[in-house]
N, C-alpha and C positions, 0 to 999 in steps of 0.2 A: 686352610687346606687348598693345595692349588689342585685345577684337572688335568693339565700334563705336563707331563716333567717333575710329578711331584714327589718330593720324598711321602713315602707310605706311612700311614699316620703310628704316631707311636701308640706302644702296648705297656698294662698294667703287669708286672710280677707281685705274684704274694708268695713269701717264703713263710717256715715255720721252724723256729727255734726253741732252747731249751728254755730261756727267760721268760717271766712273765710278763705274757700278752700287752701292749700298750691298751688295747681297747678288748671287752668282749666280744664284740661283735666282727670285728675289723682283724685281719690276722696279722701278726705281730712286726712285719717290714712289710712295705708298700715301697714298691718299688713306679712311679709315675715319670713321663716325660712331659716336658713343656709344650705348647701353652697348657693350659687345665685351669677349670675357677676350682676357687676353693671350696671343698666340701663341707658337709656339715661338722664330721669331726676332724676337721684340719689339725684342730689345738692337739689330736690323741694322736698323730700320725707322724712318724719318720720317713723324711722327703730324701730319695738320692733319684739324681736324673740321669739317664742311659737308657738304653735301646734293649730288648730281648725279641726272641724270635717269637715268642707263644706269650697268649694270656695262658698265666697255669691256678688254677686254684687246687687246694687239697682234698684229697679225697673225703669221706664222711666217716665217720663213726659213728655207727646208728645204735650201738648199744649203749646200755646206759651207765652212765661213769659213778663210782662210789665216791659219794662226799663225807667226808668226816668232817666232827664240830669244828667250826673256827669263827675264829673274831675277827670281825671286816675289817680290813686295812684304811685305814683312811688315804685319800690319794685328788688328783685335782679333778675339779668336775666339768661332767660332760653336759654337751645338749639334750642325750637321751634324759640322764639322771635327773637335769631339771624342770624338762618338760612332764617327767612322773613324779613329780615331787609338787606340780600345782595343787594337784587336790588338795593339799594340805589344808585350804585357805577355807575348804568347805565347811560346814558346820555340822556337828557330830548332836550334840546335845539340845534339846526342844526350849528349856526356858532360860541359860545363862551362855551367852554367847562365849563368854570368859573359857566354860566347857569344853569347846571346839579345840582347842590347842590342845586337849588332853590327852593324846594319844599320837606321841612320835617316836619314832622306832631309830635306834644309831645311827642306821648306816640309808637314810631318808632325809639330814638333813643337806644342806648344800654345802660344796665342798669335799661332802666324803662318797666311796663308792655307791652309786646307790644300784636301781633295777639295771639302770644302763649302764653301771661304771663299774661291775662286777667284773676282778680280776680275773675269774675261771676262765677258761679258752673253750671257745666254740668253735666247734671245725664243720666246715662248708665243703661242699661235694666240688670236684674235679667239674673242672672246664676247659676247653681247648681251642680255641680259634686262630686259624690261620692268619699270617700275615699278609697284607696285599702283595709283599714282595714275592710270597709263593705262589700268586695265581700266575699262571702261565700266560694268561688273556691279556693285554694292556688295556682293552677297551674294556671287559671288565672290571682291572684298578683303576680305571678312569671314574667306572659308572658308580660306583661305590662309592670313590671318595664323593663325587658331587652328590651325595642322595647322604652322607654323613652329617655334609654342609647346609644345605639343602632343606633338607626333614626339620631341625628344631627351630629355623626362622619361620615357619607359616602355620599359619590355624590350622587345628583340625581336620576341617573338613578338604581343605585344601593339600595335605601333609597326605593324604589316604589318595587323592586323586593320584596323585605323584607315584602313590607305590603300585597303585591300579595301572598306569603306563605301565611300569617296567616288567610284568607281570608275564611277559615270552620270553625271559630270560634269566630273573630272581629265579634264586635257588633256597635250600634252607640254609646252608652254609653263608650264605650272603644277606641274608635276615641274619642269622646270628648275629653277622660281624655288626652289622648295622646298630643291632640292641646293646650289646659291650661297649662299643666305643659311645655311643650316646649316656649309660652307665658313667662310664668313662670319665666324661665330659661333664659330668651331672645335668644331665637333659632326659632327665628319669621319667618323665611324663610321655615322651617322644621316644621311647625306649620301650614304654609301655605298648604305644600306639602302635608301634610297631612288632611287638611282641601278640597283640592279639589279629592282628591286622593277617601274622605268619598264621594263627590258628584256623583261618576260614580260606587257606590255600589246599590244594589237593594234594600237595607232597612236603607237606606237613607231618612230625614226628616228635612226639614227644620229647623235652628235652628237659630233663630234672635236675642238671646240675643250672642250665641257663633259668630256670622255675625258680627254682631256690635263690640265685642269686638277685634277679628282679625283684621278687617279695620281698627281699631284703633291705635293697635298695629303696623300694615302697614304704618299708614299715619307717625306715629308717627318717623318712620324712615325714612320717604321721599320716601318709594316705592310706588311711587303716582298709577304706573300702577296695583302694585295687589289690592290697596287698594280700586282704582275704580272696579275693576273685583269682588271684594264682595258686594262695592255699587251699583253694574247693578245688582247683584244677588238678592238682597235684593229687591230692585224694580222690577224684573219681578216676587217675590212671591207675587206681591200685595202688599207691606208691605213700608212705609214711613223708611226711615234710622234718625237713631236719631239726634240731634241736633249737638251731639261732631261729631255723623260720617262725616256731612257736613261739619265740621267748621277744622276740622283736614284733609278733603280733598284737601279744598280751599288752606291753608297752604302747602300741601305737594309740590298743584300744583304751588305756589306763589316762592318756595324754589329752583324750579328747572330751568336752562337755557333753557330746551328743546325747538323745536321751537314749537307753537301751546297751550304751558300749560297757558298761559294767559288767551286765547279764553275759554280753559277747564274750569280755576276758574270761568270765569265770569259764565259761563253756571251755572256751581253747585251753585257757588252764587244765580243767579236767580231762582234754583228750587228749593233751602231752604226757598227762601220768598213766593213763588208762590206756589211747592208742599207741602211743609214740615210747611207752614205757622207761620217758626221761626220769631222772631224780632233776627239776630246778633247783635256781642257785636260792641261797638264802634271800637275796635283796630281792628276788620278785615277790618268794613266799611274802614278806615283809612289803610290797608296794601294794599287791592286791589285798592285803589283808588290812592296812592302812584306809586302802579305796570302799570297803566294805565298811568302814565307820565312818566315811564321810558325811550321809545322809542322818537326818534327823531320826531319830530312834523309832518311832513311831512307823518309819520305812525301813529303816537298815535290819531291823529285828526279822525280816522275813531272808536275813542272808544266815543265819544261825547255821545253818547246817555247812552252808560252805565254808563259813568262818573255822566250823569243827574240823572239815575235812584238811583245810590249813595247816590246823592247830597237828592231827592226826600224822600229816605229810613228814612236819619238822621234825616230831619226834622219832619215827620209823626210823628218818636220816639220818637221827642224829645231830642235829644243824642245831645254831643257838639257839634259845629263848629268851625273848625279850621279854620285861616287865610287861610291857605296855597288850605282849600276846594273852596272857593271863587278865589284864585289865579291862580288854577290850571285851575277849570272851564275856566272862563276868556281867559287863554292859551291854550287851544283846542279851545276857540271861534276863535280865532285870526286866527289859520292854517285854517278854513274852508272855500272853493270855493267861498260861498255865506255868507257876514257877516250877524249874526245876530244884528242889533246892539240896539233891543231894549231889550233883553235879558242880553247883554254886561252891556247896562245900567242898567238895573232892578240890576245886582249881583252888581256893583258898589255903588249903593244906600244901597244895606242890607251888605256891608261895614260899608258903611260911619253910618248906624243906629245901628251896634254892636261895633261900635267905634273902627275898625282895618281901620289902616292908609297902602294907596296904596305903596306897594313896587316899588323897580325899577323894579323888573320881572313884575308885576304887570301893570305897566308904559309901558314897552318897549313890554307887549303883546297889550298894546292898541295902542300905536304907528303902533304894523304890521298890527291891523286892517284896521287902517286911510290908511295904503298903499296899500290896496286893493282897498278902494273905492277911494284915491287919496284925503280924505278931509282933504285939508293943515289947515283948522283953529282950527278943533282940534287935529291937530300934533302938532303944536303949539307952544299949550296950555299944552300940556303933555309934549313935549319939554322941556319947562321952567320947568315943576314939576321934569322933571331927573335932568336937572340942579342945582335944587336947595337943591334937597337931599345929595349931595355931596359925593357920595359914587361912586364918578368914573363911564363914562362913559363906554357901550361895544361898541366894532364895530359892533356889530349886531343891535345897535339901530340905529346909522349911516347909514347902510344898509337902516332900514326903512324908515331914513327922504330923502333920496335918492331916494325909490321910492314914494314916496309921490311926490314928486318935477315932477317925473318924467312922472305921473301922469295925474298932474297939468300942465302940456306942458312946465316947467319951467326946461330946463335938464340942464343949464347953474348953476344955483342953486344945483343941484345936485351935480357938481364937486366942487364947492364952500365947498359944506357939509365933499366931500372927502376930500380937502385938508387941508381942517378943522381938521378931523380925524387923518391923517397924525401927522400933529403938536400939540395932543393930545394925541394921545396912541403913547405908544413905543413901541408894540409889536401888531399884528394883524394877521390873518388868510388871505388867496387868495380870500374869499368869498365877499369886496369889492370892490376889482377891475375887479371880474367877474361883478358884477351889473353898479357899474359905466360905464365899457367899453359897456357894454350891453344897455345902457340910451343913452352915448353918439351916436352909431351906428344905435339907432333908431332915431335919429335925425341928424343923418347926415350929424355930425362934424369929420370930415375924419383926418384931422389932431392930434385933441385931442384925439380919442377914437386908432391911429398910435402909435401916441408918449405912450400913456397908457400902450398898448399894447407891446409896444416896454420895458417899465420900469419893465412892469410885465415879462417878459423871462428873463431879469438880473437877478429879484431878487429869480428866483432858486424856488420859490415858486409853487404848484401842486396842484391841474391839473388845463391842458390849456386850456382844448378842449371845452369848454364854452365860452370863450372869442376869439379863432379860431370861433367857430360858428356865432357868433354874425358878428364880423371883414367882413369873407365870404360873411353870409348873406348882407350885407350893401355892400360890392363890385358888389356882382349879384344885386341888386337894381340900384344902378349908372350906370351899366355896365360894371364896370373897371375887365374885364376880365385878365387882365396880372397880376393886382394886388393879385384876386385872385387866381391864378394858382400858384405864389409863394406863399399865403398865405398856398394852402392848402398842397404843398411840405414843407413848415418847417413845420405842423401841424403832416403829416407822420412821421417825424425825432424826433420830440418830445415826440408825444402822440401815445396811445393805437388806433388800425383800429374802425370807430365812423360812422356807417352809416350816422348819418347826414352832418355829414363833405362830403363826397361820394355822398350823393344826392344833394348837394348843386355844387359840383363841374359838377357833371353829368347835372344837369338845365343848368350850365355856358357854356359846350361842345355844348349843344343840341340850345345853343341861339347861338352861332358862328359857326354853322354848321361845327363843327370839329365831325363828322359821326364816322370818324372811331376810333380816342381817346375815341368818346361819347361807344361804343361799346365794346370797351378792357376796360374801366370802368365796364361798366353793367356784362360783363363776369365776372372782377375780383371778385364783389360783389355778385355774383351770389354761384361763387365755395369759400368764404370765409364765412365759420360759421360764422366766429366773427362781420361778416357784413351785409350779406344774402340783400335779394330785398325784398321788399315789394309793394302794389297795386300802388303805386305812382310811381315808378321806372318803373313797366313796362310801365306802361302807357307810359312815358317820353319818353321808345325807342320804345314802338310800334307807338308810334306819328310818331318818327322820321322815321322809319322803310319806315311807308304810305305816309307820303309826298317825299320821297326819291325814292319813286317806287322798293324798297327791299319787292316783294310782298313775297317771300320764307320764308324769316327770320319774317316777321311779320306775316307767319302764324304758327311758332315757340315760338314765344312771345305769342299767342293766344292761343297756345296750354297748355304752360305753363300757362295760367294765369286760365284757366279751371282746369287745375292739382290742383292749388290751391286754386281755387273757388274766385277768384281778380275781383273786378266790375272793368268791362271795362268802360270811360268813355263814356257818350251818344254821346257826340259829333266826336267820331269815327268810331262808329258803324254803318253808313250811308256807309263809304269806307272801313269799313272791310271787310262786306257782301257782296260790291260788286267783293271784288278780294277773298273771298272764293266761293261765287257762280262761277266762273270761274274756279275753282279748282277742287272743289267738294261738294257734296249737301252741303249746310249749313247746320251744326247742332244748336240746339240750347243749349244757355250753362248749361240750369237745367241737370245736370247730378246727377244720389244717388250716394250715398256717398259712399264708400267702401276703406276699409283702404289696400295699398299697402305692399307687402309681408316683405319690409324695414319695413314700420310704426309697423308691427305686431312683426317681429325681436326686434324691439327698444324698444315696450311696455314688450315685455317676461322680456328682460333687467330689463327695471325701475323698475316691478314689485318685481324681484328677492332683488332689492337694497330697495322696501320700498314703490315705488309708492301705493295710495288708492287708492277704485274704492268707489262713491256712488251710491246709488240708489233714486227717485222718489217716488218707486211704484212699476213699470214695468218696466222702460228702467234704465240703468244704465249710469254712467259720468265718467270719468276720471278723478282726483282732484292730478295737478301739485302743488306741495311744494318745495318749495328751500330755503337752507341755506343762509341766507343773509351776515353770517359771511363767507362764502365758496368762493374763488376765484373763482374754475371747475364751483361751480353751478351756479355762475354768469355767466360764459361764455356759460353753459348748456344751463342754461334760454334762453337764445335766439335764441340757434338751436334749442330747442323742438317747443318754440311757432311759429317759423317757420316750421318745419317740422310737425305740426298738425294746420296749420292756419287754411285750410276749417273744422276744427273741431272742432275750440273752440265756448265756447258763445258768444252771441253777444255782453254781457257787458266786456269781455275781447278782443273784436276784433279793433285795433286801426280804424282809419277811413282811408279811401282811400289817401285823400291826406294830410294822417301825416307823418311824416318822424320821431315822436319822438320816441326815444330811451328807453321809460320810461315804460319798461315792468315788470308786476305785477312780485311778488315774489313768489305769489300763482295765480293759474288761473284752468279754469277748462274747457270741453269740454262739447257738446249740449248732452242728453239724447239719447241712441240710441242702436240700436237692436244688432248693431255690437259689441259692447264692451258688451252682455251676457255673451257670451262664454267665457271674461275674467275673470268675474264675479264668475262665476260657477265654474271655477277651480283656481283662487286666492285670493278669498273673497266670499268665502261660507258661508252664514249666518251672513254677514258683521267682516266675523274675518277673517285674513289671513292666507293661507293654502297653502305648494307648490304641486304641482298637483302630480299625479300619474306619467304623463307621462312628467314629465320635461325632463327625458333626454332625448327625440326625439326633444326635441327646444333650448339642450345651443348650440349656434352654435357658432362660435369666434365674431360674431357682438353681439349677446346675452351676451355673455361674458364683451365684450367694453362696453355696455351702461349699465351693473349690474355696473361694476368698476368705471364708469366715477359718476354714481349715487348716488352709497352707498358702494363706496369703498376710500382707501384711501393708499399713500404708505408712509411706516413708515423713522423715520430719518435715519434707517442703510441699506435703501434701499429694506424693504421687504415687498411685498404687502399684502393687507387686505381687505378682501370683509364682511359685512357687512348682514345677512341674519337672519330673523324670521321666524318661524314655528315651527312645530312638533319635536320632536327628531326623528321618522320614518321619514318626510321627510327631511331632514337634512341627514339623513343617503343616503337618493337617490343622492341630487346632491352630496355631499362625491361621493360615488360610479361612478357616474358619471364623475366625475373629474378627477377618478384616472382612469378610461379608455379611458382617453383623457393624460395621462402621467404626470398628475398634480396632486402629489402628495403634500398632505396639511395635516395644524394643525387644530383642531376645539377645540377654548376657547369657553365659555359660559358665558355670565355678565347678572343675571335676565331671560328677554325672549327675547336676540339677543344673536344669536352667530355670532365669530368673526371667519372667516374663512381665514387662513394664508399660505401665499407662501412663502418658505423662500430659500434662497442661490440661488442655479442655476432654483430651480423650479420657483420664480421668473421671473426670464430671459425668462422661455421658456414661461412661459403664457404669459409676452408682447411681446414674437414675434408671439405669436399667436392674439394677438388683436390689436395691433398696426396699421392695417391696417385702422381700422374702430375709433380709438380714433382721437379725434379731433383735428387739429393741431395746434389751440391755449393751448389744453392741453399736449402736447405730453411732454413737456416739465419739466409739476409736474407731472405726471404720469410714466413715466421713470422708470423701475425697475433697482437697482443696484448703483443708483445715492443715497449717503448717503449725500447728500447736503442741503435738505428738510427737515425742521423742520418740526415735526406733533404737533401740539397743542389740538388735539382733547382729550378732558377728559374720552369719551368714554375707549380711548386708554390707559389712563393712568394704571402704576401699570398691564399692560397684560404682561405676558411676555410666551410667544409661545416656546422657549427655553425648557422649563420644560416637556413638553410632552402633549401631548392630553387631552382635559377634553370628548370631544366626546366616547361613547362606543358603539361600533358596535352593539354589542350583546344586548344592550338595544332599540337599534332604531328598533331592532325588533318585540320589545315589544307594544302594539298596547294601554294598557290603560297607556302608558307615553304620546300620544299626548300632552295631554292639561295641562300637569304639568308643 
């Protein structure tokens, strides 16, 4: 682009024809001038080069168009199609990986139309921008072209200085042009920048055909987060987002691994049919219904209801049914607490009436039903139907004729089925002989469920500590306390620290009045993270505490269990009260809640790495999230929901006397006046902010729980902390940092920045937090140790080496906040 004398840059035409659409999303001639890079759906696109006076785009049709059934056309495929077509790869079924591939829908695989390669036509709202040759100014078509040129070569912060200049003479018409042609050019990101950069001017106006076509152009590249930040905008002008805008959202969010973008599609999903009163095409019904079996059953069973609504959608429409909708259903029925099984059978029936014959997946999810309810006649029955398909048994069907058997009080039958298995498959997974040994233990064949046990440690197979539990358990029943006590020392030798393992040992000490072992237990599990105590534990040794006459220490245990709000059992409370009345007044245990100067430290942390805060209304929650791919944060998870027990909800609080290990991956804390003030300085207006005064709170515990969080150490041993917000604030902890001697790099990917410690600086931040890291994690957290692979994608392609993307001098700048 020259600045004078130039020809005026060319413009896009989009026409609409009677044929059908080359792309869904894209309108059906694309009329482009030269230079231009190639976009992403170049391959879908029909190129003629000439000149028009106006970008035009079509107006919208915001009612909803009537789909009758059809069968997807097969046709070439797109980048949308393939990028929603990843999930595939994820794993559906808990113990036969083989499973995973069980549910694929027509028009999902590659090659044919899929979410994004759907033939239907989406029409996009009217836009109009002038050409330079119509501005009457020359030094206007001058200043534009150079600020077209201009804007996508420089960083950020620098790209925003530049429009801060021109700010006595930009108009909104001249923003526009600037967002289109950057569109245009595919410098979408610079298009964005400039699109929010118009929203914090004062003659500023809404513009919902230029909304619409940015979101698009966002979704279209998978940057799901700006492209919702137009569709919130869009919706708080009062205004529905058009049909593509939703359907290219769904998509962006279906494309990505993040954790939570599932929950996000489904939402948008539901408010397309509910706000925006679309009918979608079949291939998305079909992408997110796909994406809701992704996960292992044991999590996907809590999308039942969306799955319904799916199911509910396509028929209303009309739209095809695939096998695999009927199949899937079925296989969420199967994982649920409570079977359904007259719904199980209704979907069976509208099989057997569309003339789709039951698979093995199919088969073997009605199988796990039966094992829930224990009904051996129709296990059967289904039995012989696996058998007779001949496509090879799983061990995961074995599994469920196992608990069927097991069920049915017949456990002797159940090792019959294993050994069965055995001399069937040649190859299996551990997840058999955990259930077998587990059948036999509750039945209280000591021998069989020994020798089992014993076969299972040869054969090198992982993990044990399910089949330790079971063993233990069944010895504390007998009594066989010796037995146990070796059981739970090679348990040690073998496996990871397992609180239930510990609390099952500790019942055994407290039943053989070994006092003082029972007690160097409860300490150990006390000061181990990886183990901690729970309401059931204390009980156990304030039990033992009061019948031992240890009035001191059980009023230690009492005190502790107040600290953490632990219902005491009733039936103690009669002799507690009377050796605290003897002490001193009795209190009683309603105490309010008020979080400890640690809990407040640790929350600064989380916050810093990512933690949210919700709101009700009036009082605000805490809402825990963890990486379920994440070692730390598994091992995390368990010291926070410990370290905030009196504060979570009550549907996340295990029960007093559970001992299970099976803590949520997400959980959240009660509504409460005390987490405002967190509210109001790191999620103001529900979007994260770091406060003014953070650097009066990074303390080195501050520090530990940001890095244990949302930090990560890279494979050449150099740390990396993980942080959102403003570029002013970003420039505070920077600052702060370095008056703490830790000096850092600040990358930028989108709206995280990756903040890096690298060589000796390093070193010296973990000897400043090392104190407070936890000692199941001390070990991946190590700065300097290049031994650690990082897998994280975040990661990938950063390279900290090259220099700073952070500019001081821009974080000064107050209208880059929200860029």
């Amino acid at each position: 682009m020259l600045l004078n004398g130039a020809q005026a840059p060319s413009l896009i035409t989009f026409y609409h024809h009677n044929k059908p659409p080359l792309n869904p999303i894209v309108p059906d001639i694309v009329t482009l001038t030269s230079p231009m890079r190639t976009s992403l759906f170049s391959s879908s696109l029909s190129l003629s080069l000439h000149q028009q006076q106006r970008i035009h785009f079509p107006e919208p049709i915001n009612t909803p168009q009537t789909l009758h059934p059809i069968s997807t056309p097969k046709c070439s495929s797109t980048s949308v199609e393939q990028l929603a077509s990843d999930s595939q790869s994820e794993g559906i079924l808990d113990f036969d990986e083989n499973e995973r591939e069980a549910f694929k829908f027509d028009d999902d695989e590659l090659g044919s139309s899929g979410a994004g390669g759907d033939r239907k036509h989406l029409d996009a709202p009217a836009l109009e921008v002038k050409e330079l040759a119509e501005l009457p100014e020359q030094w206007r078509r001058a200043k534009l072209a150079w600020l077209c040129k201009e804007l996508p070569a420089h960083k950020p912060a620098t790209a925003v200085r530049i429009l801060n200049g021109q700010r006595k003479w930009i108009r909104q018409e001249d923003a526009t042009y600037i967002v289109v042609h950057c569109t245009r050019i595919r410098e979408n990101e610079t298009g964005f920048r400039v699109y929010k950069w118009m929203m914090q001017q004062h003659w500023y106006r809404f513009d919902f055909a230029l909304s619409t076509k940015l979101a698009d152009y966002m979704g279209k590249e998978r940057k799901f987060a700006k492209c919702r930040e137009i569709f919130d905008d869009i919706i708080s002008q009062g205004r529905v987002p058009s049909e593509s805008t939703f359907h290219i959202l769904i998509i962006a969010y279906l494309s990505t691994t993040v954790q939570g973008s599932l929950e996000e599609a489904c939402s948008i999903y539901n408010r397309m049919i509910q706000l925006g009163g679309y009918r979608p095409r079949l291939s998305l019904h079909n992408s997110l219904f796909r994406a809701l079996l992704s996960k292992p059953g044991v999590i996907a069973k809590h999308h039942l209801k969306q799955a319904e609504f799916i199911y509910h959608n396509l028929v209303t429409c009309g739209l095809e049914l695939q096998k695999d909708i009927y199949g899937g259903l079925i296989w969420l029925h199967s994982y649920q607490d409570n079977i359904d099984k007259e719904r199980i059978t209704s979907l069976r029936e509208e099989m057997r009436q569309a003339g789709v014959e039951e698979s093995q997946e199919v088969l073997v999810s009605i199988l796990r039903a039966c094992a829930k309810d224990g009904d051996v006649e129709e296990a059967e029955r289904t039995w012989l139907k696996l058998v007779r398909l001949d496509e090879g048994l799983s061990s995961h069907a074995f599994v469920c004729r196992m608990e069927v058997f097991s069920k049915a009080g017949e456990p002797m039958k159940s090792f019959e089925t294993f050994r069965e298995m055995q001399e069937v498959l040649s190859s299996y997974n551990v997840a058999p002989y955990h259930k077998i040994i587990e059948v036999l233990c509750k039945a209280e064949e000591v021998e069989l469920a020994e020798s089992l046990m014993q076969e299972l440690v040869q054969s090198g197979m992982k993990p044990l500590t399910p089949s330790f539990i079971s063993i233990m358990d069944m010895y504390l029943n007998l009594n066989l306390h010796d037995k146990l006590e070796s059981a739970f020392s090679a348990c040690l030798e073998k496996c990871r620290p397992n609180r239930s393992v510990y609390m099952i040992y500790l019942d055994s000490l407290v039943k053989v009045c070994n006092f003082d072992k029972a007690e160097e237990i409860f300490n150990h599990m006390r000061n181990n993270e990886a183990i901690g105590v729970n309401a059931r534990s204390c009980n156990t040794i304030l039990r033992e505490y009061l019948s031992s006459g240890y009035h001191v220490k059980a009023e230690r245990i009492y005190d502790l269990m107040c600290q953490k709000k632990y219902n005491i059992d009733s039936s103690l409370m009669e002799k507690l009260d009377s050796v605290l009345s003897s002490s001193r007044k009795v209190a009683r245990r309603r105490i309010s809640l008020k979080l400890s100067k640690e809990q407040r430290e640790i929350l600064v942390g989380l916050f810093l790495g990512g933690l949210q805060i919700e709101s009700d209304g009036k009082k605000h929650m805490i809402q825990f999230e963890f990486n379920q791919n994440s070692i730390m944060h598994s091992i995390l998870r368990r010291h926070l929901h410990d370290q905030y027990h009196e504060w979570l909800h009550p549907s996340f609080k295990p029960s007093d006397d559970s001992d299970s290990d099976d803590i949520p991956w997400r959980f959240c804390t009660i509504s409460h006046s005390c987490f405002d003030f967190y509210a109001e300085q790191f999620w103001p207006r529900g979007q994260p902010q770091l406060p003014k005064l953070i650097h009066r709170w990074m303390s080195p515990q501050v520090l530990a729980y940001w890095y244990m969080y949302g930090g990560h150490r890279t494979s050449s041993g150099d740390i990396v902390l993980k942080l959102k917000g403003s570029v002013k604030g970003v420039g505070r902890v920077v600052k702060t940092l370095k008056s703490k001697s830790l000096d850092c790099r600040v990358k930028r990917k989108g709206k995280v920045f990756w903040i890096g410690f690298l060589g000796s600086v390093s070193t010296w931040f973990w000897k400043l937090v090392e104190p407070y890291i936890l000692d199941d994690l001390k070990d991946l957290l190590k700065a300097g140790d290049p031994t650690l692979e990082n897998n994280m994608e975040e990661l990938q392609n950063m390279n900290f080496d090259s220099g700073s993307d952070f500019d001081e001098e821009a974080s000064e700048d107050s209208d880059m906040d929200s860029l």
